[in-house]
N, C-alpha and C positions, 0 to 999 in steps of 0.2 A: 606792302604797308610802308609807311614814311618811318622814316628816326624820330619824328616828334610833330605835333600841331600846334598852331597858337592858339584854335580853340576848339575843344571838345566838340570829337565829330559827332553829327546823328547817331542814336542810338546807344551809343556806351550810359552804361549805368553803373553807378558808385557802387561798391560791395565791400571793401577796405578799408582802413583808415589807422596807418600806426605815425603817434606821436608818442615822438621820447620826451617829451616835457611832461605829459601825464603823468599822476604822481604811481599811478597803479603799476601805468607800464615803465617808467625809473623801478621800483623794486623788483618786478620781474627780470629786467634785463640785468640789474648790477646782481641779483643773486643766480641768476644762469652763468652772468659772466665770471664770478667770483669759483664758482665749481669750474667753467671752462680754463680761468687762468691756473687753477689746480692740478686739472687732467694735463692740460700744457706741460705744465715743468714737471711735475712727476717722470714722465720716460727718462729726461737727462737728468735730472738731479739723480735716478738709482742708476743709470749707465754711467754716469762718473761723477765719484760725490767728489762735493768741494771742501775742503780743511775750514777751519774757523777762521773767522775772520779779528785780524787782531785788535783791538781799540783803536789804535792808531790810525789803523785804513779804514774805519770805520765811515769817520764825519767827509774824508773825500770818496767813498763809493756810494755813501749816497749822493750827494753831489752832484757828479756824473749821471747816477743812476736819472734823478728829474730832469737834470738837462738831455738826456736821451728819451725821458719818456716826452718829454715835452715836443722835442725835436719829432721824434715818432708821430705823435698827436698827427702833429702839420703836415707831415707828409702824407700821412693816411687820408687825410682830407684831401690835400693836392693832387694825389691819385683817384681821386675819384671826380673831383674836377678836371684831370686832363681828360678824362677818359669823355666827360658830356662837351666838354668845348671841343676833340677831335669830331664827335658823332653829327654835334649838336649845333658849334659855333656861336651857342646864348649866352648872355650875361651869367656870373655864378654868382651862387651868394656862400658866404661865408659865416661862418659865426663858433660862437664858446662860452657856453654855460657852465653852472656848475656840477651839471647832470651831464651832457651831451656837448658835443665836438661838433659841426656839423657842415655839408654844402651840398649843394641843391641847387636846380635850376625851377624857381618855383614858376615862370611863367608862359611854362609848356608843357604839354603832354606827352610825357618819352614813350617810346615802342618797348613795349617787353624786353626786347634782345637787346637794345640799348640800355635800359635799366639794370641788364642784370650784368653785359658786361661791365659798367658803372658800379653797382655795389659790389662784385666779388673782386674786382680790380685788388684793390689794398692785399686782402686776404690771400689770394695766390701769388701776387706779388713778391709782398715779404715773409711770406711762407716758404718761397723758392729760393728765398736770399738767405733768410735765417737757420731753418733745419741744417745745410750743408755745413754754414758756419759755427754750429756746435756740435755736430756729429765731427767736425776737424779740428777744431780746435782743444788746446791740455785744458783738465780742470783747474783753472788758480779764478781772480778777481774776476776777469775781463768773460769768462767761460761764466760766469755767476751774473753776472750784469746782462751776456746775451742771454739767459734762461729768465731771467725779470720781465726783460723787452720783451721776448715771445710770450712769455704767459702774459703779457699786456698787451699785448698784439694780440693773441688767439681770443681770449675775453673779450677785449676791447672788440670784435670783428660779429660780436653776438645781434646787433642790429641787421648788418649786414648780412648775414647770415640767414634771419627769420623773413626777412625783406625778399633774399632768393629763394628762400621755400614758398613762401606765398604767390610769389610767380611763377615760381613752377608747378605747383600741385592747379594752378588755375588755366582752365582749359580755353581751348580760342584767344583772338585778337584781344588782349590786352592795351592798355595805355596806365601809366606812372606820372602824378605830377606829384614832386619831387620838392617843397620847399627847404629841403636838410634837417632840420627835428621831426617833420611829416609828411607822410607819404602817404597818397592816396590813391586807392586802385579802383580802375575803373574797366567795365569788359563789355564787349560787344555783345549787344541783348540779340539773340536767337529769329527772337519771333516778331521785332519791330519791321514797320513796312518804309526803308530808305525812300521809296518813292522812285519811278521811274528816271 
């Protein structure tokens, strides 16, 4: 199978279809994600509590804090963009609602194994960056800041996440087109006759 098509070969047929703009799927994912950013910081917040934080440090940790979720944001999306221009070589699109982050290659059909390296990219990623750096790090500001980021990072990874179960629990030749708020899956039908 190819990394991607420009147009839907014979025989695949639609069966999926997740948009984060939907207002249904917006509450489902921000209240999954809101329990996921929860389970996140809970292990390091009781493996090493942080002291209170004074008035003082208050208006510049937050501060910080949105400039690194922000920064975060962008990267997360960049990594999922490098990962279909190394596969892919396509145009990306980019974009930022006020629901959804997003990027996509909306004007091709990815391969399963391209799509799923593509969404879990971000998630193991900075999974692999992050844990180490607060399992080592003391508890003070900066230790409180990276347990923020990860439970916005783990939350935050709840699309991507529902995105690789549905590819995985889906059996046979897959294809993914991918426009970044919508994704739509589509699977090689069984019993269609390709033709000689």
């Amino acid at each position: 199978m190819e990394n991607f098509y420009y147009e839907l070969p014979l025989g695949y047929e639609k069966f999926k279809v997740i948009d984060a703009k939907d207002k249904k799927t917006i509450i489902w994912f921000n209240l999954i994600a809101i329990f996921m950013m929860i389970i996140g910081a809970l292990p390091f917040i009781a493996l090493k509590p942080v002291a209170f934080i004074g008035i003082d440090l208050f208006l510049p940790f937050i501060l910080v804090m949105i400039l690194g979720m922000i920064a975060y944001i962008v990267l997360h999306e960049l990594t999922h963009g490098l990962v279909y221009k190394i596969y892919t070589k396509q145009k990306l699109t980019f974009g930022f609602t006020l629901t959804v982050a997003f990027c996509g290659v909306p004007n091709i059909y990815v391969s399963k194994k391209i799509s799923l390296l593509a969404v879990l990219a971000p998630f193991v990623i900075y999974s692999i960056i992050l844990i180490p750096i607060l399992i080592l790090i003391t508890p003070n500001l900066i230790y409180l800041a990276f347990i923020m980021l990860f439970a916005m990072h783990f939350g935050g990874c709840v699309g991507d996440l529902y995105v690789t179960y549905i590819l995985l629990k889906s059996k046979g030749k897959v294809l993914m087109n991918d426009t970044g708020p919508k994704q739509t899956f589509y699977r090689l039908e069984e019993n269609v006759n390709l033709g000689d």
